[in-house]
N, C-alpha and C positions, 0 to 999 in steps of 0.2 A: 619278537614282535608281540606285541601288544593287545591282546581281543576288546573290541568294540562293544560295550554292553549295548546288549539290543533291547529293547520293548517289546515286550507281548502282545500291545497292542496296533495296530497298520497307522504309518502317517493320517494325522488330519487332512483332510482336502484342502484345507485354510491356513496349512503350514506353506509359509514361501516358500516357493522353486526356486532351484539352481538355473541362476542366468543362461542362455544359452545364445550361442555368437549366430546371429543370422548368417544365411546365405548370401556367399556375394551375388551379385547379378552380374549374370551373363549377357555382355552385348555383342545381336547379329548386326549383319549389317542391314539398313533399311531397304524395305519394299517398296518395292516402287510401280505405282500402278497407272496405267493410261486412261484417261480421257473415256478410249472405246471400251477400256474394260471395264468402264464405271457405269456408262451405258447400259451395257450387257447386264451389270447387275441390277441398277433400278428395271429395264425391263422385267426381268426374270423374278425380282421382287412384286410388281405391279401384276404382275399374271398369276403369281400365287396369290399375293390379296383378292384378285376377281374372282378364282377360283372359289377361294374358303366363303367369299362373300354368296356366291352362286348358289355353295352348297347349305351355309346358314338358312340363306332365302328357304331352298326346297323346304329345311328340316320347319321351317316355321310354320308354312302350308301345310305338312305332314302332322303337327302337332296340334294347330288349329283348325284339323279335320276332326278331334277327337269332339269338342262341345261342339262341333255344327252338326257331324252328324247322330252323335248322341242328343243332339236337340231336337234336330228331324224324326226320328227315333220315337223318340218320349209323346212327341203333337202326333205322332201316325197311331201308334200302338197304347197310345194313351193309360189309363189306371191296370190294363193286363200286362204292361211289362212291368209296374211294380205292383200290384197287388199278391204275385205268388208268393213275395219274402215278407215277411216279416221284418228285416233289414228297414225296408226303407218307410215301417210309420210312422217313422219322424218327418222324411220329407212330405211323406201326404199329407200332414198336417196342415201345409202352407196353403193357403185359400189359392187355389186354381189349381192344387197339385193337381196332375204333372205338369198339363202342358205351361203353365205358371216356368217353373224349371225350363223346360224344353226351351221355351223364348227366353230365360235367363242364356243360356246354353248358346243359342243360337248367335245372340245378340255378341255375345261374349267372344265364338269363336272366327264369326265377319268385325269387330273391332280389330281384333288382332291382327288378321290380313290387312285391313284398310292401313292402320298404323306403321304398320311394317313396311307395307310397299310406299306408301307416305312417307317414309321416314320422320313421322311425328314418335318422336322419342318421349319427349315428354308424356304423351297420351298413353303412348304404348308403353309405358312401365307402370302406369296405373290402371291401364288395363290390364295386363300381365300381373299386377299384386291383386286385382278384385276375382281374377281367374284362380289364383291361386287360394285364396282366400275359401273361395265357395266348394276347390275341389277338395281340399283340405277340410272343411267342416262337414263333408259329405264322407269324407274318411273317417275323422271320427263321429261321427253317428253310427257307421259300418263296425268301427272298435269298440263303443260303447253298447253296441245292441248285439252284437255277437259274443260280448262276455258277461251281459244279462240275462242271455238266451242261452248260452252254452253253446251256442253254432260255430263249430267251424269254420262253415262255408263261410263266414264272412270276413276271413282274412284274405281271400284272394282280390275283393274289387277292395278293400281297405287299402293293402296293398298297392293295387295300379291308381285309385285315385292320391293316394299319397306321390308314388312318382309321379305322376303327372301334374301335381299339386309345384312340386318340387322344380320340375323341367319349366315351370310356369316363372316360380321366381327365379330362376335362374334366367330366361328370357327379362325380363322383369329388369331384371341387376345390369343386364347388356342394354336396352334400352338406355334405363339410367347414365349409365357408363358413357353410353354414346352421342348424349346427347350435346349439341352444341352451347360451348361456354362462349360468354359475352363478356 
């Protein structure tokens, strides 16, 4: 017999393959399903939908707590809850800082609700991208001033306003998503 001279170097990946004979298909015999059992599944379908829908609901209310009461927040405790950082001279800059904010915040996290339970999908994903928007620019001001400053501490709220920046357009994209085609 005969040796095969080999190559030193491994097939190309763009060298044709050896054909290979598919698989036959295997036929069972059909299923056959009744009427009641078709039933049984749209119910049990329609009850997971309400469920997941239920539980969306809560998490929107839960997540639109975050600028209502960080807004409430900001109009009570006014320039002492940001004046101990350094962090946030950028937002005091804005003429009303904070409570200015505090009513952005507020206004931002009752649209949400209203939209939601409204099912105004269209409102609600441009309210859900201007939420995102302002938590997101509030993150980096938190990124940009904590690495001017050398601060640490200001990767933790950099952090949470970035998810929750995030969890906004993500609401955002579901609105979008849901809303009614004509």
């Amino acid at each position: 017999m005969e040796a095969v001279p080999r190559s030193v170097f491994p097939p190309s990946p763009f060298a044709p393959r050896p054909t290979v004979r598919p698989f036959r298909a295997v036929t069972r015999p059909p299923v056959i399903v009744s009427e009641h059992d078709l039933d049984l599944a749209a119910v049990s379908l329609a009850r997971q939908f309400e469920h997941q829908r239920e539980a969306l609901r809560l998490c929107c209310w839960i997540v639109a707590g975050l600028p209502i009461l960080y807004g409430i927040a900001t109009w009570l405790f006014g320039t002492s809850l940001w004046a101990s950082s350094p962090v946030y001279t950028n937002a005091l800059s804005v003429p009303g800082a904070p409570q200015s904010w505090g009513t952005v915040f507020i206004v931002l996290g009752v649209a949400s609700i209203v939209c939601w339970e409204r099912r105004a999908c269209r409102i609600g994903a441009v309210v859900g991208m201007i939420t995102s928007l302002v938590l997101a620019c509030f993150m980096a001001s938190f990124v940009l001033v904590g690495v001017q400053l050398h601060m640490p501490m200001a990767a933790s709220p950099a952090i949470s306003y970035g998810l929750f920046s995030l969890l906004y357009m993500n609401g955002a994209r579901l609105a979008w998503k849901s809303r009614p085609r004509r």
